[in-house]
PyMOL commands that place a pseudoatom at each C-alpha (Angstrom):
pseudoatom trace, name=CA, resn=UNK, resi=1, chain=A, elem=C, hetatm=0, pos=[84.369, 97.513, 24.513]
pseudoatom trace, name=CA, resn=UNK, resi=2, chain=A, elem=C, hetatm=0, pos=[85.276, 98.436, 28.131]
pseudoatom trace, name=CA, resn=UNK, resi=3, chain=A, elem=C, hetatm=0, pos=[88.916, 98.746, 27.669]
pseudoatom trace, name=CA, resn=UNK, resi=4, chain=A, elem=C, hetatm=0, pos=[88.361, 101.151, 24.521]
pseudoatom trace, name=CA, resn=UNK, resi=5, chain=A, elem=C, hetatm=0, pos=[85.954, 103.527, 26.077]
pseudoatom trace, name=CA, resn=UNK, resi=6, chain=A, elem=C, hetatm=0, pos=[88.268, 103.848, 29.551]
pseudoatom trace, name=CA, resn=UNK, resi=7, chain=A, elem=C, hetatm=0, pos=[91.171, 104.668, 27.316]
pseudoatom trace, name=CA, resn=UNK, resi=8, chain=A, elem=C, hetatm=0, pos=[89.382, 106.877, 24.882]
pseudoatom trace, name=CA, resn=UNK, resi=9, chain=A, elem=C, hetatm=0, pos=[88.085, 108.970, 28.353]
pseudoatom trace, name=CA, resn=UNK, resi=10, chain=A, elem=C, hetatm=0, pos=[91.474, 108.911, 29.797]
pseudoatom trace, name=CA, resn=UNK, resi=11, chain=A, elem=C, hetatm=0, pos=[92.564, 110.517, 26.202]
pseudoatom trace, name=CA, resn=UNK, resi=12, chain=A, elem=C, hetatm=0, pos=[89.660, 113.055, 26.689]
pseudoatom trace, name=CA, resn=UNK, resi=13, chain=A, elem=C, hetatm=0, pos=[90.888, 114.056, 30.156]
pseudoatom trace, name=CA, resn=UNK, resi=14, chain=A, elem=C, hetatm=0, pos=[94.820, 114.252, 28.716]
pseudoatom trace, name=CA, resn=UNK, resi=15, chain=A, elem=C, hetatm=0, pos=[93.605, 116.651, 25.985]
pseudoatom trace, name=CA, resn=UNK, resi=16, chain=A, elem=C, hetatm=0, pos=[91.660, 118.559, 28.407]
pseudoatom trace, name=CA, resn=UNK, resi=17, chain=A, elem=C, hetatm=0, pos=[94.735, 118.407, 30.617]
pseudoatom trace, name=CA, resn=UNK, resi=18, chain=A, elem=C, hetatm=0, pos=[96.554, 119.744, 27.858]
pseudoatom trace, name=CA, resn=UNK, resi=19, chain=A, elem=C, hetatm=0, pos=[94.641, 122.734, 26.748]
pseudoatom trace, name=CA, resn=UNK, resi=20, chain=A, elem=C, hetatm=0, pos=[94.166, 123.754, 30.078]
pseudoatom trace, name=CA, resn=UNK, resi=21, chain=A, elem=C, hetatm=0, pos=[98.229, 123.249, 30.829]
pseudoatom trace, name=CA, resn=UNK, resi=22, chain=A, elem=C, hetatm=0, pos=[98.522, 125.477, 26.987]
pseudoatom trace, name=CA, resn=UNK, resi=23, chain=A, elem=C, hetatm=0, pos=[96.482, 128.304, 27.970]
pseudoatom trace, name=CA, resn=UNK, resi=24, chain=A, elem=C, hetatm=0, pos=[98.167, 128.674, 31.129]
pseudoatom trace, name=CA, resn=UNK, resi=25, chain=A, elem=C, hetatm=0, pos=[101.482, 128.661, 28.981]
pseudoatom trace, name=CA, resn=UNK, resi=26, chain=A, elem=C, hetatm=0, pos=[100.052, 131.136, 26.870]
pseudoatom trace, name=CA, resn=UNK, resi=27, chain=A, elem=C, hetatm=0, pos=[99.013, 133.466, 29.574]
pseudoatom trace, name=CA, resn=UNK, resi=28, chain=A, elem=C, hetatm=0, pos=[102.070, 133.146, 30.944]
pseudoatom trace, name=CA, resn=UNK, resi=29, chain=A, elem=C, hetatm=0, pos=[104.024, 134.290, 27.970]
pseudoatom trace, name=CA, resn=UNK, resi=30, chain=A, elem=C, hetatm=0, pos=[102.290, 137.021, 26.936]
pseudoatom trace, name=CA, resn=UNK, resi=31, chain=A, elem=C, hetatm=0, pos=[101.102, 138.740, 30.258]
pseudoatom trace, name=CA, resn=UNK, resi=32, chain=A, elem=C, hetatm=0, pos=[102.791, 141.372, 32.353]
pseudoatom trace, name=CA, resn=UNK, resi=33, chain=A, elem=C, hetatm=0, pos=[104.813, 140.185, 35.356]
pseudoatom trace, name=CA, resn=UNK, resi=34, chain=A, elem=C, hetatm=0, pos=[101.231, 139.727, 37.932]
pseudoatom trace, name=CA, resn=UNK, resi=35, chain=A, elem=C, hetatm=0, pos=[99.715, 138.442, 35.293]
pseudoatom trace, name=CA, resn=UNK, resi=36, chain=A, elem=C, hetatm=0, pos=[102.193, 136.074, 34.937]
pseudoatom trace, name=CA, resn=UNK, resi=37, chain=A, elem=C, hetatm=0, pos=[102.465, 134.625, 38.220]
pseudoatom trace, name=CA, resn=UNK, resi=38, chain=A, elem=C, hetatm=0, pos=[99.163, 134.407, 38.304]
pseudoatom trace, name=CA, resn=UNK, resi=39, chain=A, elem=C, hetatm=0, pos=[99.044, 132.026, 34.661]
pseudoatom trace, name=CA, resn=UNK, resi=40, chain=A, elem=C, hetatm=0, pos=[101.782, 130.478, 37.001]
pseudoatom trace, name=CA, resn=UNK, resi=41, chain=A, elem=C, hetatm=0, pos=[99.691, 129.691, 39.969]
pseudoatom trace, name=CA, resn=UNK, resi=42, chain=A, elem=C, hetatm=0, pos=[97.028, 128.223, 37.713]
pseudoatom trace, name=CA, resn=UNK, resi=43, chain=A, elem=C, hetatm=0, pos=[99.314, 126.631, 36.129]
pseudoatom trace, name=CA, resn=UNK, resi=44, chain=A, elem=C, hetatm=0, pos=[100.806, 125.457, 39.265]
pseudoatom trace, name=CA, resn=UNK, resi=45, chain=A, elem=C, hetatm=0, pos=[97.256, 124.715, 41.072]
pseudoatom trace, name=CA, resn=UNK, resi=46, chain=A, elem=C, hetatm=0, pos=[96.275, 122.207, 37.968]
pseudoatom trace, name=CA, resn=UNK, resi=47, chain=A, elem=C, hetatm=0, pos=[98.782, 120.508, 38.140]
pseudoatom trace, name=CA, resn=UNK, resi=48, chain=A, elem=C, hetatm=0, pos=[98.708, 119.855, 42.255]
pseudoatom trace, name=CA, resn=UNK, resi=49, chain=A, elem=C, hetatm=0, pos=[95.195, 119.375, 42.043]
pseudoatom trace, name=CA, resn=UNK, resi=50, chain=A, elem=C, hetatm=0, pos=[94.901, 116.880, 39.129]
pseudoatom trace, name=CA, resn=UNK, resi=51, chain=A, elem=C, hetatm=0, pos=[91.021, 117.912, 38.280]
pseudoatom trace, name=CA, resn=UNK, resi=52, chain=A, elem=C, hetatm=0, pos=[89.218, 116.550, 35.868]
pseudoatom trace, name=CA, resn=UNK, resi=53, chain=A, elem=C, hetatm=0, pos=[87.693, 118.471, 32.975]
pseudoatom trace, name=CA, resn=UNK, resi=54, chain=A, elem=C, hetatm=0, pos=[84.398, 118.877, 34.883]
pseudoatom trace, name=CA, resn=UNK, resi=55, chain=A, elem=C, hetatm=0, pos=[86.194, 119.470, 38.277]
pseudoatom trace, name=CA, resn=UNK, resi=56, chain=A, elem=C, hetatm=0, pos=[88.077, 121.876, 36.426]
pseudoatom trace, name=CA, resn=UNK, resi=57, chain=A, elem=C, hetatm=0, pos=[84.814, 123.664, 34.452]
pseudoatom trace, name=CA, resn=UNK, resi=58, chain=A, elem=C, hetatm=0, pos=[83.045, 124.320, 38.112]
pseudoatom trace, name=CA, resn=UNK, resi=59, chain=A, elem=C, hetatm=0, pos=[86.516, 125.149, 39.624]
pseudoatom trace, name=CA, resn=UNK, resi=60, chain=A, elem=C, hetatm=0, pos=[87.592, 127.703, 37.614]
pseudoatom trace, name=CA, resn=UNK, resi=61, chain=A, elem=C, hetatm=0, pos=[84.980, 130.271, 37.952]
pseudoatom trace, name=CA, resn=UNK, resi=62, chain=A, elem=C, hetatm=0, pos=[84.700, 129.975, 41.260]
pseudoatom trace, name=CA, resn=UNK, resi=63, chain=A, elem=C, hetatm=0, pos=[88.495, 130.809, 41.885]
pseudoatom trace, name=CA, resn=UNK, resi=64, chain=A, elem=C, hetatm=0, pos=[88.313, 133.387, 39.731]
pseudoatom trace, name=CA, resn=UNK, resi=65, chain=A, elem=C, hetatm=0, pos=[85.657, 135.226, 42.430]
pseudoatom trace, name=CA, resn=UNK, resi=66, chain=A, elem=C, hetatm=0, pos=[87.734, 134.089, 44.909]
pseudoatom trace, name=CA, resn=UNK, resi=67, chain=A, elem=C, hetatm=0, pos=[90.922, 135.660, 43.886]
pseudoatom trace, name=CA, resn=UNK, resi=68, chain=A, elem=C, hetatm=0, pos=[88.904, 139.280, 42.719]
pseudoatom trace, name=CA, resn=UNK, resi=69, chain=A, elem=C, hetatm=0, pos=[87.702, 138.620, 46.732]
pseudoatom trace, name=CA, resn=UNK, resi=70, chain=A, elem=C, hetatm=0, pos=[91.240, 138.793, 48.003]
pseudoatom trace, name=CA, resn=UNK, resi=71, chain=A, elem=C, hetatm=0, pos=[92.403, 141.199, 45.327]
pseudoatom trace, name=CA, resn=UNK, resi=72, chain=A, elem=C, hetatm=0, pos=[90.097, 143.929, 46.945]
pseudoatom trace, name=CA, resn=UNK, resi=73, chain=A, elem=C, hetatm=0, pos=[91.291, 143.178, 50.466]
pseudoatom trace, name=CA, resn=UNK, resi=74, chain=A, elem=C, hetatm=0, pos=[94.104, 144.191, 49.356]
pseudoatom trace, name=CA, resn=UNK, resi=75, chain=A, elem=C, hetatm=0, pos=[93.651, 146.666, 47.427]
pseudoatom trace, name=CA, resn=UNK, resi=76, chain=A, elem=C, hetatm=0, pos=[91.448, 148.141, 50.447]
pseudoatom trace, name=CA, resn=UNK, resi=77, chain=A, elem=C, hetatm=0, pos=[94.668, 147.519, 52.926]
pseudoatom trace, name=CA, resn=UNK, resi=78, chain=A, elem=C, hetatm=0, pos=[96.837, 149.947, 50.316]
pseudoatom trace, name=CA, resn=UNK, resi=79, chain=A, elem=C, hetatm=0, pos=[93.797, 152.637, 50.092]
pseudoatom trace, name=CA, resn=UNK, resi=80, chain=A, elem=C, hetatm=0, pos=[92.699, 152.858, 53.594]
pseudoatom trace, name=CA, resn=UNK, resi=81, chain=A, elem=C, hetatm=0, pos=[96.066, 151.956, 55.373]
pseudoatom trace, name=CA, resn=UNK, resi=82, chain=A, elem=C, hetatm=0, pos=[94.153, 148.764, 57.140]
pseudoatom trace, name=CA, resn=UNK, resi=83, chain=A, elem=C, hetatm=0, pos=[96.220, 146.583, 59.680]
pseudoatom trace, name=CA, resn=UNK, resi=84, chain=A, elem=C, hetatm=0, pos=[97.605, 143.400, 58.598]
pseudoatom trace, name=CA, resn=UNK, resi=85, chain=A, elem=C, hetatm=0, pos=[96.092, 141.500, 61.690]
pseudoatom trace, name=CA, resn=UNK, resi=86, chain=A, elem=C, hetatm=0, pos=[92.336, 143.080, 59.911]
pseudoatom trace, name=CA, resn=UNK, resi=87, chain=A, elem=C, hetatm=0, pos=[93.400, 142.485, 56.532]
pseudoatom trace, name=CA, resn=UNK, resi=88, chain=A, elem=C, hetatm=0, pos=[94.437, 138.845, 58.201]
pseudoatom trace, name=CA, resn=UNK, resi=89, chain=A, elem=C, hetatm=0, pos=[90.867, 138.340, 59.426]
pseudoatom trace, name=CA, resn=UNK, resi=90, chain=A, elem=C, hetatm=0, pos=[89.138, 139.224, 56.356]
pseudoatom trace, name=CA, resn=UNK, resi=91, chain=A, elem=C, hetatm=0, pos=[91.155, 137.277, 54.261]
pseudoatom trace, name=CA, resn=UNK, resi=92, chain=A, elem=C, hetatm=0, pos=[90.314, 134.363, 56.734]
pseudoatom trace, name=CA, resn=UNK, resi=93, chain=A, elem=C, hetatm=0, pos=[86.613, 135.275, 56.323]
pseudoatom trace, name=CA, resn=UNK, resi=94, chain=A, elem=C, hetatm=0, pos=[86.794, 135.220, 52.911]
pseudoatom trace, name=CA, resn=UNK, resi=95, chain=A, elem=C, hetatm=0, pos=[88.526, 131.746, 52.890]
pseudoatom trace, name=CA, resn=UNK, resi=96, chain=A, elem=C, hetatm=0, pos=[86.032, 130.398, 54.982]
pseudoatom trace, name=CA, resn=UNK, resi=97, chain=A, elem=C, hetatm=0, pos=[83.369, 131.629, 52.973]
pseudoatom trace, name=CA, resn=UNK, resi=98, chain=A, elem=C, hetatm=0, pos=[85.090, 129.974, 49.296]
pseudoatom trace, name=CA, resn=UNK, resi=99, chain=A, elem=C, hetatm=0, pos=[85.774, 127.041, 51.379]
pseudoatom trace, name=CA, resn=UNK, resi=100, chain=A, elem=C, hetatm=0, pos=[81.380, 126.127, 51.241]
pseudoatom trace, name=CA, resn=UNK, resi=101, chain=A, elem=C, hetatm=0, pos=[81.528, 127.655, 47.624]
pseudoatom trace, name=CA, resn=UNK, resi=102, chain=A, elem=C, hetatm=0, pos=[84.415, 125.302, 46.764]
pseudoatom trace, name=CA, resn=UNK, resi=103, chain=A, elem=C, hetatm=0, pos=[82.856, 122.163, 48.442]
pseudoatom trace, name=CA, resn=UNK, resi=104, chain=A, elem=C, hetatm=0, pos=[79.908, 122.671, 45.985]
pseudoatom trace, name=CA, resn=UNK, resi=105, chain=A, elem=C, hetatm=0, pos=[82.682, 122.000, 43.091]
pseudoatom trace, name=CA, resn=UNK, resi=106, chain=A, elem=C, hetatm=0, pos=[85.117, 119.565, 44.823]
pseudoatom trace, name=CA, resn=UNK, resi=107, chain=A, elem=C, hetatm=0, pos=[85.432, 117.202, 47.151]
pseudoatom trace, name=CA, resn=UNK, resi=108, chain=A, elem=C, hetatm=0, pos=[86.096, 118.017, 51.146]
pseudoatom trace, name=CA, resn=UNK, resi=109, chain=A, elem=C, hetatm=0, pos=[89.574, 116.317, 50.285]
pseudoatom trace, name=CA, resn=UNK, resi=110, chain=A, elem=C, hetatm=0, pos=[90.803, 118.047, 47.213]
pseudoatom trace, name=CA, resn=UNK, resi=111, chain=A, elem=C, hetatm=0, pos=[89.577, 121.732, 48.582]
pseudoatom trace, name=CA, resn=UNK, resi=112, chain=A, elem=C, hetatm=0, pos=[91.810, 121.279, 51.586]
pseudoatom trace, name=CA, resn=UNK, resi=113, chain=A, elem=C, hetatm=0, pos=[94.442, 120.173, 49.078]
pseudoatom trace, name=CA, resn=UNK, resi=114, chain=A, elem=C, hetatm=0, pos=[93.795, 123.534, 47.805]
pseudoatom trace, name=CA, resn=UNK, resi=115, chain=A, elem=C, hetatm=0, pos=[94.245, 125.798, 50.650]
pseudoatom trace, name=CA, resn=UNK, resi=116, chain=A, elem=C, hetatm=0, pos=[97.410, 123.714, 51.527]
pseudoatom trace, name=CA, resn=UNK, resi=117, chain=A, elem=C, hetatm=0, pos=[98.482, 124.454, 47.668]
pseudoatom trace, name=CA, resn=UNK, resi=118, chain=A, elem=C, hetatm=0, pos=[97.752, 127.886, 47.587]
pseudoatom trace, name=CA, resn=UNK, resi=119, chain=A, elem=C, hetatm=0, pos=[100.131, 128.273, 50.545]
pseudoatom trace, name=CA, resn=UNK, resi=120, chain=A, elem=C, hetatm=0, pos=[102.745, 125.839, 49.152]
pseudoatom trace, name=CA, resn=UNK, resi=121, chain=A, elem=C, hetatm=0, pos=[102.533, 127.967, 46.087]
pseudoatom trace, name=CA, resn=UNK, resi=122, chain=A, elem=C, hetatm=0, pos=[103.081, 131.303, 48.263]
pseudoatom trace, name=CA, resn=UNK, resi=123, chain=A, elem=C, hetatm=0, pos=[106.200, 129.616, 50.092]
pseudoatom trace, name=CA, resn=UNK, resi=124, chain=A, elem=C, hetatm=0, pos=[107.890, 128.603, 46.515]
pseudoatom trace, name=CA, resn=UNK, resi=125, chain=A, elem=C, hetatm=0, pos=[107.681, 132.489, 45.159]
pseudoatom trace, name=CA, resn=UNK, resi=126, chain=A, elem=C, hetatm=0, pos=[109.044, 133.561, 48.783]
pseudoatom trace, name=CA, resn=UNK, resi=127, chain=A, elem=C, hetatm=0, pos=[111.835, 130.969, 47.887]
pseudoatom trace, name=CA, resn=UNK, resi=128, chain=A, elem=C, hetatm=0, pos=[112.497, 131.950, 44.343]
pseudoatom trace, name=CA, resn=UNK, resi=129, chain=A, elem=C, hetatm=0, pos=[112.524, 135.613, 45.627]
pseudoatom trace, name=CA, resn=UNK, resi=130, chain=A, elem=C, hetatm=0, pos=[114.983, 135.201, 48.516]
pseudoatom trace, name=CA, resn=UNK, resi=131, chain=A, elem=C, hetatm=0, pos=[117.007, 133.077, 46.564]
pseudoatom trace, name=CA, resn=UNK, resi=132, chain=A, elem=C, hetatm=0, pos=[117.140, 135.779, 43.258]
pseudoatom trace, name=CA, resn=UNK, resi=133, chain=A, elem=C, hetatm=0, pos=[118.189, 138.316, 45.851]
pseudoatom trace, name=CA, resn=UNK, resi=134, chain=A, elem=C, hetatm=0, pos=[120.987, 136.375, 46.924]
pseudoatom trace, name=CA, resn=UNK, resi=135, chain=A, elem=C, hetatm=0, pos=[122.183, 135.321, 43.810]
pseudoatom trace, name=CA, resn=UNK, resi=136, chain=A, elem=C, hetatm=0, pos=[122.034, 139.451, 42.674]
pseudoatom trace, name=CA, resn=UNK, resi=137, chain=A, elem=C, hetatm=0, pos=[123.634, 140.185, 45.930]
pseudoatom trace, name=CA, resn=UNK, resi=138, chain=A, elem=C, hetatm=0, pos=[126.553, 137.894, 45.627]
pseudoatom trace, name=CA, resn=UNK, resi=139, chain=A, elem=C, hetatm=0, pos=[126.963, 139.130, 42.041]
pseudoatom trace, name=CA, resn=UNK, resi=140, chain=A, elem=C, hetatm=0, pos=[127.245, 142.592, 42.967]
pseudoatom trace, name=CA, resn=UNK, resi=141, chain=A, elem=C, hetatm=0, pos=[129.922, 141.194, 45.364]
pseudoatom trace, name=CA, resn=UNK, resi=142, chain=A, elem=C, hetatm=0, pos=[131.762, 139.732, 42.973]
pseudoatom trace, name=CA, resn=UNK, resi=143, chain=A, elem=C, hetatm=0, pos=[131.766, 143.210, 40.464]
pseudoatom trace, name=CA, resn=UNK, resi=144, chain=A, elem=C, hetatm=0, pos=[133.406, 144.911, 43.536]
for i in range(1, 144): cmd.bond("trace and resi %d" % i, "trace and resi %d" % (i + 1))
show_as sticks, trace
zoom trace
């Protein structure tokens, strides 16, 4: 009876895999462009973290205040004209504070794997950007 019940959970945690993975998809199609690299980076964050459906269920809303946390930094930095080195530190703050709030949901190893994603995630657009630009910059060489 062992055997059947192990597979039967790891068929639970594909599925939930799955619809998690969808809606992402889903997102991703029908959003506008942030919105979309946003369904990407949870997309993207899923898959790096491999949580599991109850991982996932404390996870998620806890992000979610996490990334409306950041959002207003920024959105304070374009309104009041901040520094980067202060919008730096309270982005730091903020990290530090989601890094207790996280521990509450995950373990000590996959929230680090977290940060370290979130900034792996960062590099790859920076990547995709630079290399776009290129690309549009050699093909505008080409036209001339």
């Amino acid at each position: 009876m062992q055997p059947l019940f192990r597979s039967l959970t790891k068929w639970s945690n594909m599925k939930a895999y799955l619809l998690i993975l969808l809606m992402a998809i889903g997102s991703f199609v029908q959003a506008q462009d942030g919105q979309r690299l946003e369904a990407y980076k949870i997309a993207y964050l899923t898959k790096k973290l491999n949580l599991s459906p109850e991982e996932a269920q404390r996870f998620w809303p806890i992000y979610n205040k996490y990334t409306d946390d950041i959002r207003s930094i920024r959105q304070e930095q374009k309104e009041k004209n901040l520094s980067e080195i202060d919008v730096e530190e309270k982005i730091l703050t903020v990290r530090k504070k989601y890094n207790g709030e996280f521990s509450k949901a995950l373990s000590a190893e996959k929230v680090n794997t977290f940060f370290r994603t979130e900034k792996d995630f960062k590099m790859e657009i920076q990547r995709v950007l630079q290399e776009r630009r290129l690309n549009n910059q050699l093909k505008r060489g080409l036209r001339e």
